[in-house]
PQR file of N, CA, C, O and H, with PARSE charges and radii, in Angstrom:
ATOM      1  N   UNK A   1     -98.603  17.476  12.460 -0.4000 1.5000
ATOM      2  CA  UNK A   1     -97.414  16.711  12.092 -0.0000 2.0000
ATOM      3  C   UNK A   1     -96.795  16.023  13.312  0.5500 1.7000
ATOM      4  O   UNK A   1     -95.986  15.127  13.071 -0.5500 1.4000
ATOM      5  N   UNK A   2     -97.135  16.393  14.906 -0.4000 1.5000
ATOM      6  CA  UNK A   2     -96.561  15.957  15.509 -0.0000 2.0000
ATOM      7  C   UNK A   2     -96.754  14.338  15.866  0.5500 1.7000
ATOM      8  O   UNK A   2     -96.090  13.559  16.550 -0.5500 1.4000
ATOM      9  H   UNK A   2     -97.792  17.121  15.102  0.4000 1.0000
ATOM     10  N   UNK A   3     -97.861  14.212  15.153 -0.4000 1.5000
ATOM     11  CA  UNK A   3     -98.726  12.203  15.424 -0.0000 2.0000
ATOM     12  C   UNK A   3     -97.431  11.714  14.629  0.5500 1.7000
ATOM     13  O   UNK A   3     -96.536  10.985  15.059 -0.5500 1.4000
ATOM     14  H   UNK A   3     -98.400  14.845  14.597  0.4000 1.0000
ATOM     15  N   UNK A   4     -97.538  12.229  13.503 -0.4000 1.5000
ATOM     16  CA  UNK A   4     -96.206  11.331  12.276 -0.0000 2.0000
ATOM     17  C   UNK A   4     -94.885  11.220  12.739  0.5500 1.7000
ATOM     18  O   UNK A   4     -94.111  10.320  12.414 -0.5500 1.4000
ATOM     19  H   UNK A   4     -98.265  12.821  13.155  0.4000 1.0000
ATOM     20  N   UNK A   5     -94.587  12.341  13.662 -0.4000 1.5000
ATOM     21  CA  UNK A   5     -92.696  12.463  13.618 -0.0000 2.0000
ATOM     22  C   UNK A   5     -93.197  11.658  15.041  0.5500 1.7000
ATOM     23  O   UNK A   5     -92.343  12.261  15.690 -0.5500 1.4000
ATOM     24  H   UNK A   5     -95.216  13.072  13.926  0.4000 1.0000
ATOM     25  N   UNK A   6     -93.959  10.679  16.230 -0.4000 1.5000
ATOM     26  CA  UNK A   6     -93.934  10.477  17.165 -0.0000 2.0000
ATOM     27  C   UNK A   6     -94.178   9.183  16.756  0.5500 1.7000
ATOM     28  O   UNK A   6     -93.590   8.410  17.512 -0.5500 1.4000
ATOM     29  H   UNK A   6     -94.653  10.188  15.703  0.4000 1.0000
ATOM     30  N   UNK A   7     -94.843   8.561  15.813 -0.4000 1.5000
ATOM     31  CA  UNK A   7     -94.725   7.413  14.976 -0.0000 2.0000
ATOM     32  C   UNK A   7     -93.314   7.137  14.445  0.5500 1.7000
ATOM     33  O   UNK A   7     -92.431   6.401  14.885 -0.5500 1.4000
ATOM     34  H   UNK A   7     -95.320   9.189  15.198  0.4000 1.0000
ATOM     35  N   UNK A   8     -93.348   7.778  13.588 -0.4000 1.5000
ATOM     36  CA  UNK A   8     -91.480   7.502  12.976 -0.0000 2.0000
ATOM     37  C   UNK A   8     -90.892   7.665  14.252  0.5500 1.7000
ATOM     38  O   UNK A   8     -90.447   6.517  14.240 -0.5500 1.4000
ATOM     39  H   UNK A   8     -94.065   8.376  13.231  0.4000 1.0000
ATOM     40  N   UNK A   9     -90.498   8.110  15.365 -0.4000 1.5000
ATOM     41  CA  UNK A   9     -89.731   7.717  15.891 -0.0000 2.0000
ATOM     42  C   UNK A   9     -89.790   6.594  16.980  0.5500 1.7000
ATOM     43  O   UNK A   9     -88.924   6.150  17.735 -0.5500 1.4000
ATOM     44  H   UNK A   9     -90.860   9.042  15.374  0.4000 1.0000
ATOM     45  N   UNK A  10     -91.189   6.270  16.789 -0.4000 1.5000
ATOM     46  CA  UNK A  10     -91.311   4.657  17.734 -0.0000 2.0000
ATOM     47  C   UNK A  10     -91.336   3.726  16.794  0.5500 1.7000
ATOM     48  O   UNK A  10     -90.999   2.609  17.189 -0.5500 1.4000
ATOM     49  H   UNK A  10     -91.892   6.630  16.176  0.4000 1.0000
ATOM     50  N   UNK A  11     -91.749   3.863  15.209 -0.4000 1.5000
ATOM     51  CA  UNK A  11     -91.193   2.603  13.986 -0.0000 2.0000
ATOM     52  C   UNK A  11     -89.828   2.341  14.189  0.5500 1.7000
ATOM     53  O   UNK A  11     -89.458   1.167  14.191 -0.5500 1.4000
ATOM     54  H   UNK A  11     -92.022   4.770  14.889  0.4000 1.0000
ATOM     55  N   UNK A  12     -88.436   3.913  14.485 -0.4000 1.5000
ATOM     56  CA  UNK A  12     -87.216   3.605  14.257 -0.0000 2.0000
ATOM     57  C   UNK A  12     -87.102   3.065  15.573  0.5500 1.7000
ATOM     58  O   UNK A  12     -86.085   2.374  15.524 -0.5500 1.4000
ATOM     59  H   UNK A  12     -88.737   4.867  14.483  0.4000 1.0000
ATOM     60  N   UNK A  13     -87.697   2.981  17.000 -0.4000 1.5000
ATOM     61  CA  UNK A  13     -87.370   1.714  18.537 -0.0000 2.0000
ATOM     62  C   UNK A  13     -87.737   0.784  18.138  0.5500 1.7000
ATOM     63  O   UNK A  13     -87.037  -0.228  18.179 -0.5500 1.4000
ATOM     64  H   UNK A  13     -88.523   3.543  17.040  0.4000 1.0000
ATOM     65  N   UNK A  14     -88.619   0.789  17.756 -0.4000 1.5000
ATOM     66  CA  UNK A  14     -89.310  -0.820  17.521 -0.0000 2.0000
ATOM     67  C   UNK A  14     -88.154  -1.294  16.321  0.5500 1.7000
ATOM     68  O   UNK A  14     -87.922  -2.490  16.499 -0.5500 1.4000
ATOM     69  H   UNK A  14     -89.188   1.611  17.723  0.4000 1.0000
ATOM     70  N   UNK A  15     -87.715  -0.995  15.684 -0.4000 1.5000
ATOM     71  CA  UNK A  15     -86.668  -1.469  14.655 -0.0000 2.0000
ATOM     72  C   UNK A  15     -85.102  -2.211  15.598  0.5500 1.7000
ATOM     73  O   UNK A  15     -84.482  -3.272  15.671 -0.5500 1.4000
ATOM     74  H   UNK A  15     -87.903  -0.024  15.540  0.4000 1.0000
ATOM     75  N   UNK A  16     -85.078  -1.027  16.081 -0.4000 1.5000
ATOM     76  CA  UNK A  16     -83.707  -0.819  16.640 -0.0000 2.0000
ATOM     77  C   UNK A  16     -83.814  -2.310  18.196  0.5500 1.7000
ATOM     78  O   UNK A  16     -83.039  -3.244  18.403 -0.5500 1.4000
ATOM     79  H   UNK A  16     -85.581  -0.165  16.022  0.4000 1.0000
ATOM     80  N   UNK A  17     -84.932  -1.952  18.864 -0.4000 1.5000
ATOM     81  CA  UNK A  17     -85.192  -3.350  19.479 -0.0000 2.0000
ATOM     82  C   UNK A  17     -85.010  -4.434  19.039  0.5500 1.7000
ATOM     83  O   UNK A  17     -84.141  -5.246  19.357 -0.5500 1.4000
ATOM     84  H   UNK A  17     -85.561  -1.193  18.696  0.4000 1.0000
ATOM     85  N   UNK A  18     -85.961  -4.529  18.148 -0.4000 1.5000
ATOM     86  CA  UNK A  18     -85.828  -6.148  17.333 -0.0000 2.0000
ATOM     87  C   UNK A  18     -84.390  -6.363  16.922  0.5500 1.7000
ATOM     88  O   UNK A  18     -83.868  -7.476  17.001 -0.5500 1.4000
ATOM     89  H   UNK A  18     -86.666  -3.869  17.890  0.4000 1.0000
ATOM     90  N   UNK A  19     -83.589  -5.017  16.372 -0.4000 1.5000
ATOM     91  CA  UNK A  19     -82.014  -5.662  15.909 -0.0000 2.0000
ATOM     92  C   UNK A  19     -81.711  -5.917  16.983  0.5500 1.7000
ATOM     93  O   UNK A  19     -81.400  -7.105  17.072 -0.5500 1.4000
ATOM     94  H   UNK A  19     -84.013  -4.114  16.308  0.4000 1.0000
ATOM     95  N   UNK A  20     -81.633  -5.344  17.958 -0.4000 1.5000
ATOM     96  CA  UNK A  20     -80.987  -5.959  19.486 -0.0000 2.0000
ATOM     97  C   UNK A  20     -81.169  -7.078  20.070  0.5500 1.7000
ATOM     98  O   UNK A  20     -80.206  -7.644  20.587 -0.5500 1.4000
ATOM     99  H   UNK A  20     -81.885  -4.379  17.885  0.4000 1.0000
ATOM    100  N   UNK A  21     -82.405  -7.615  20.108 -0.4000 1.5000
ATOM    101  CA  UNK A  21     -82.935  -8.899  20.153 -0.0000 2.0000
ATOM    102  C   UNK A  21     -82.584  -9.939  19.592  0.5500 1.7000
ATOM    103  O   UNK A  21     -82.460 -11.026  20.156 -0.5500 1.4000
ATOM    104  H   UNK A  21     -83.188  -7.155  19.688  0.4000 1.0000
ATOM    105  N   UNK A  22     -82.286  -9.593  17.823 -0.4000 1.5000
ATOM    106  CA  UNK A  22     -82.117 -10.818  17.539 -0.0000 2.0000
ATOM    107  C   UNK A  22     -80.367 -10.818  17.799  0.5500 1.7000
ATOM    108  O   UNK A  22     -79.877 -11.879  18.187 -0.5500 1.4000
ATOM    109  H   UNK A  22     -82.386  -8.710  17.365  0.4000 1.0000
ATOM    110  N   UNK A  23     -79.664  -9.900  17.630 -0.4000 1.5000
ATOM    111  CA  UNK A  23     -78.659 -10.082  17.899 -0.0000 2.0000
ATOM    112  C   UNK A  23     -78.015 -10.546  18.963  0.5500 1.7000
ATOM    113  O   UNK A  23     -76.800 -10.737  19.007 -0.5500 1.4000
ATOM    114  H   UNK A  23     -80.061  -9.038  17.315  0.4000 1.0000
ATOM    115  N   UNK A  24     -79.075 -10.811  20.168 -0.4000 1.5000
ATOM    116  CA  UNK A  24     -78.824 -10.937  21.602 -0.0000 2.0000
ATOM    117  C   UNK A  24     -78.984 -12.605  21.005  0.5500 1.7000
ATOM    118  O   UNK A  24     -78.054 -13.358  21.292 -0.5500 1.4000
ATOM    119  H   UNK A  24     -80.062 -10.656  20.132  0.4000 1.0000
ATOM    120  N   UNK A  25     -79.998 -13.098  20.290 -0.4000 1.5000
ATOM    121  CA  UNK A  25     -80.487 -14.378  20.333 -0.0000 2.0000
ATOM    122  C   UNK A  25     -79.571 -15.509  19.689  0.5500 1.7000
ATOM    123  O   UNK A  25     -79.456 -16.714  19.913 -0.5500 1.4000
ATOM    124  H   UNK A  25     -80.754 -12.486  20.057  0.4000 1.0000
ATOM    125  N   UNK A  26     -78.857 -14.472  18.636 -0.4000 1.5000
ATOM    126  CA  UNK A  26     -77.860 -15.075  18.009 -0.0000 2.0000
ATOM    127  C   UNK A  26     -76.664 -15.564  19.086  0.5500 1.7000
ATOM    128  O   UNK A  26     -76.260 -16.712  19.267 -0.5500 1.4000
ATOM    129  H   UNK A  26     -78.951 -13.494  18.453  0.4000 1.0000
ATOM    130  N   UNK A  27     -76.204 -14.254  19.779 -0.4000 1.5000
ATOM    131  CA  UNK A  27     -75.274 -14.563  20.338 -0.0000 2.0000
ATOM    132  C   UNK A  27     -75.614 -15.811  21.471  0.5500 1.7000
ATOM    133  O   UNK A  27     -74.785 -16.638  21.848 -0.5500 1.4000
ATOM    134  H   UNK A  27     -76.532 -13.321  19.632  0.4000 1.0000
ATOM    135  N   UNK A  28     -76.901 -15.741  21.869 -0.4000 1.5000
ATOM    136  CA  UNK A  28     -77.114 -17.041  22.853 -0.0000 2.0000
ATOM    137  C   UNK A  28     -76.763 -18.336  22.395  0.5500 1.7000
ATOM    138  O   UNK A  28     -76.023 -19.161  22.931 -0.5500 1.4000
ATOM    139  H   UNK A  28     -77.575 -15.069  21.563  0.4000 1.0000
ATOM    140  N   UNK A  29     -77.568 -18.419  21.042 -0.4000 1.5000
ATOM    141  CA  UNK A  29     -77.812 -19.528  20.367 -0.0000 2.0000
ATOM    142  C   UNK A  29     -76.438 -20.311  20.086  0.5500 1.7000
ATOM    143  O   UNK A  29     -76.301 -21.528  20.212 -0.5500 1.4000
ATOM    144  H   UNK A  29     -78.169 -17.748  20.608  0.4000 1.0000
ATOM    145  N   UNK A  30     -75.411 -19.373  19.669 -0.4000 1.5000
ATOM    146  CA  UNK A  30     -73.957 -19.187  19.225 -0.0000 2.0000
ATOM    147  C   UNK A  30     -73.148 -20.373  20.893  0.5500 1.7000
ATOM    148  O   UNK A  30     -72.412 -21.359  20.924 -0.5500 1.4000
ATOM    149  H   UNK A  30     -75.522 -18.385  19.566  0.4000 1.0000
ATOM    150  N   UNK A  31     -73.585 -19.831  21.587 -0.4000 1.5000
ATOM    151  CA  UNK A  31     -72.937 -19.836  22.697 -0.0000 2.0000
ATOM    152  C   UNK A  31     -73.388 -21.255  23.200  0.5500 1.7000
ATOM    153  O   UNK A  31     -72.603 -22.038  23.734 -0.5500 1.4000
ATOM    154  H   UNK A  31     -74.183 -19.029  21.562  0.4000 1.0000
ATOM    155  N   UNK A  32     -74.667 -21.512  22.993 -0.4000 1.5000
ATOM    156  CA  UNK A  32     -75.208 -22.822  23.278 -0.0000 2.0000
ATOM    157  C   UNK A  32     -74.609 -23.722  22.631  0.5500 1.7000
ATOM    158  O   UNK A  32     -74.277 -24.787  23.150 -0.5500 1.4000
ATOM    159  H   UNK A  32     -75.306 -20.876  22.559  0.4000 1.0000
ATOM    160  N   UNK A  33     -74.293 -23.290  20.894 -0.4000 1.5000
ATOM    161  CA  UNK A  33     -73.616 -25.001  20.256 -0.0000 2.0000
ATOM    162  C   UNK A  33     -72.310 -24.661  20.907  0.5500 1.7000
ATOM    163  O   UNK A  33     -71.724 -25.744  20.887 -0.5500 1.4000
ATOM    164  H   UNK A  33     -74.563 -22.424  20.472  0.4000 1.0000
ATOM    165  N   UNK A  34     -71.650 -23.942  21.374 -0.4000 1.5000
ATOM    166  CA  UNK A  34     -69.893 -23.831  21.942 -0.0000 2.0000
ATOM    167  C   UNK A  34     -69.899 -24.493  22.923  0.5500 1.7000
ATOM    168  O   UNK A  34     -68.712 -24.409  23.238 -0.5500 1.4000
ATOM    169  H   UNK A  34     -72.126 -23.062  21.390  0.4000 1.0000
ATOM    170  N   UNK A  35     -70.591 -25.417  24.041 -0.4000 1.5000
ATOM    171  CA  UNK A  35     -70.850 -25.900  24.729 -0.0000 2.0000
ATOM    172  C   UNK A  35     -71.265 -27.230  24.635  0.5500 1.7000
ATOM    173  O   UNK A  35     -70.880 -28.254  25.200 -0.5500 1.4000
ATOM    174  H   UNK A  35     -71.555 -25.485  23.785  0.4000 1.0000
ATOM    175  N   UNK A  36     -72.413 -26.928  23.531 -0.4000 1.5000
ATOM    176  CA  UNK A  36     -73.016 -28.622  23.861 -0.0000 2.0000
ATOM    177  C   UNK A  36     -72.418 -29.972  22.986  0.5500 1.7000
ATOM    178  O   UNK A  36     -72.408 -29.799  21.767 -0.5500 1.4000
ATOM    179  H   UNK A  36     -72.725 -26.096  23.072  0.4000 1.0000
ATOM    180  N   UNK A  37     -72.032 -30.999  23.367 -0.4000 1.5000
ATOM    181  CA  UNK A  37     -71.146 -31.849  22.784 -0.0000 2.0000
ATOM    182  C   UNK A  37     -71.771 -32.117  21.353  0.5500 1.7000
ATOM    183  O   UNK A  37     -72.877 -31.683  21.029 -0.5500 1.4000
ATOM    184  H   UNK A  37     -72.041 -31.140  24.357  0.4000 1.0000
ATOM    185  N   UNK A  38     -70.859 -32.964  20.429 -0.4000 1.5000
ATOM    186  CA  UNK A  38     -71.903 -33.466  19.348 -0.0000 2.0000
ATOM    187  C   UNK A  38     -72.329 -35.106  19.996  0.5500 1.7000
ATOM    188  O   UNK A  38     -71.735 -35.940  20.680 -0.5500 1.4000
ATOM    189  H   UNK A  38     -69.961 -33.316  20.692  0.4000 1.0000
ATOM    190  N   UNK A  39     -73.580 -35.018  19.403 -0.4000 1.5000
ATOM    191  CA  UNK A  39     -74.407 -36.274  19.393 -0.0000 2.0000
ATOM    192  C   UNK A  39     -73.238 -37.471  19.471  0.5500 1.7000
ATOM    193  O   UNK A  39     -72.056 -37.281  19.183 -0.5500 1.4000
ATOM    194  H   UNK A  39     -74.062 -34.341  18.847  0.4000 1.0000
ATOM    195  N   UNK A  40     -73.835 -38.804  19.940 -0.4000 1.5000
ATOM    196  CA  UNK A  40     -73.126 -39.468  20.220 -0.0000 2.0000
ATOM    197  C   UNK A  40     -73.655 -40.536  19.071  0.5500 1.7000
ATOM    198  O   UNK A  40     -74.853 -40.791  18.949 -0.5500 1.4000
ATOM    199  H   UNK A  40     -74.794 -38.959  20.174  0.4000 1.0000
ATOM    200  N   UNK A  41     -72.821 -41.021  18.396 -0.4000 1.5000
ATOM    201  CA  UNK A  41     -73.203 -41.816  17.359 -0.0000 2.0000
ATOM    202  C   UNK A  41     -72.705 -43.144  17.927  0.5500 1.7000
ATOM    203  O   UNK A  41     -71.729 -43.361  18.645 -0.5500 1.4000
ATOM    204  H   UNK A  41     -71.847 -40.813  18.494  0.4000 1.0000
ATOM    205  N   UNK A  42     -73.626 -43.982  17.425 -0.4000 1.5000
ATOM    206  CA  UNK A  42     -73.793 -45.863  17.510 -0.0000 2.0000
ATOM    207  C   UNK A  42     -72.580 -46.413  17.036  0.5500 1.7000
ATOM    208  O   UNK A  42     -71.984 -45.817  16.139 -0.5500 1.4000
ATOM    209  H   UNK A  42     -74.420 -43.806  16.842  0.4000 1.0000
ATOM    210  N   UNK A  43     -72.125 -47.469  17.511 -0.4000 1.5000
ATOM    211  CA  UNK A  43     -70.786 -48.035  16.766 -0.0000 2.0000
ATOM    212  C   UNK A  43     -71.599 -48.727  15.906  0.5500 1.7000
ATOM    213  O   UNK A  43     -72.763 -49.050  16.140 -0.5500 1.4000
ATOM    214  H   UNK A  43     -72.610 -47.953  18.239  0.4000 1.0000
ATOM    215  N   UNK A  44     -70.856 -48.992  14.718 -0.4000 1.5000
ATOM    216  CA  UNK A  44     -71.601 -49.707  13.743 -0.0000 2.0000
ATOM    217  C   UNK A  44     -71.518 -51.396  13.805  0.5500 1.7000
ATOM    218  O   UNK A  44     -70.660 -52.263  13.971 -0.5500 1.4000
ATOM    219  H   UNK A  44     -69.911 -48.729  14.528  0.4000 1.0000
ATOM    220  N   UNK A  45     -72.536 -51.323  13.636 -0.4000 1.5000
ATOM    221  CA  UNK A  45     -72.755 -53.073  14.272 -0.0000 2.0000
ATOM    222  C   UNK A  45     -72.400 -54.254  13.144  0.5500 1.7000
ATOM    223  O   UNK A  45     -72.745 -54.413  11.973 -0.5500 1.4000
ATOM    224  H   UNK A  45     -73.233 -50.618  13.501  0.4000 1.0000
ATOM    225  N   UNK A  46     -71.585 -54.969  14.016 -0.4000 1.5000
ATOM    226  CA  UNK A  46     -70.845 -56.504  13.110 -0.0000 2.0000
ATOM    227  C   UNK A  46     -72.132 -56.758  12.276  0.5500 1.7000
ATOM    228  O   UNK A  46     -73.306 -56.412  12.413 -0.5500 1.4000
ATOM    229  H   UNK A  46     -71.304 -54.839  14.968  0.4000 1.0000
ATOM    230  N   UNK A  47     -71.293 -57.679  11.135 -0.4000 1.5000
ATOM    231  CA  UNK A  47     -72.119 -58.064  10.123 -0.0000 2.0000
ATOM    232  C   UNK A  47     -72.385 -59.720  10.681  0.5500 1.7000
ATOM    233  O   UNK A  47     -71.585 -60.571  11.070 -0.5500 1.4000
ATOM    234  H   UNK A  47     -70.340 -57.961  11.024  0.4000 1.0000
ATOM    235  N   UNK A  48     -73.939 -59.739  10.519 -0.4000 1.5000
ATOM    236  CA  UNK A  48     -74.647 -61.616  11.162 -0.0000 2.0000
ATOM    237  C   UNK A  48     -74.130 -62.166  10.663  0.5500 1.7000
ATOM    238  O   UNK A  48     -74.253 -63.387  10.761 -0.5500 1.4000
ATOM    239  H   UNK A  48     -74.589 -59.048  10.203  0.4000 1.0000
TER
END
């Protein structure tokens, strides 16, 4: 039994990593649009 309970408890790191990760990625990602300006849009061009 000791292969199984040494598995389950590297399925529940490997879990617990990935939540950390993505939660790390979020918060980057988050942090990147708080920063970056919006796009700069074209003035709209006179009519010929």
């Amino acid at each position: 039994m000791g292969d199984k309970d040494k598995a389950e408890r590297l399925a529940a790191k490997l879990r617990e990593n990935l939540r950390r990760r993505k939660a790390q990625a979020r918060d980057i990602d988050g942090a990147k649009q708080e920063r970056t300006p919006p796009p700069a849009t074209p003035a709209p061009r006179p009519p010929e």
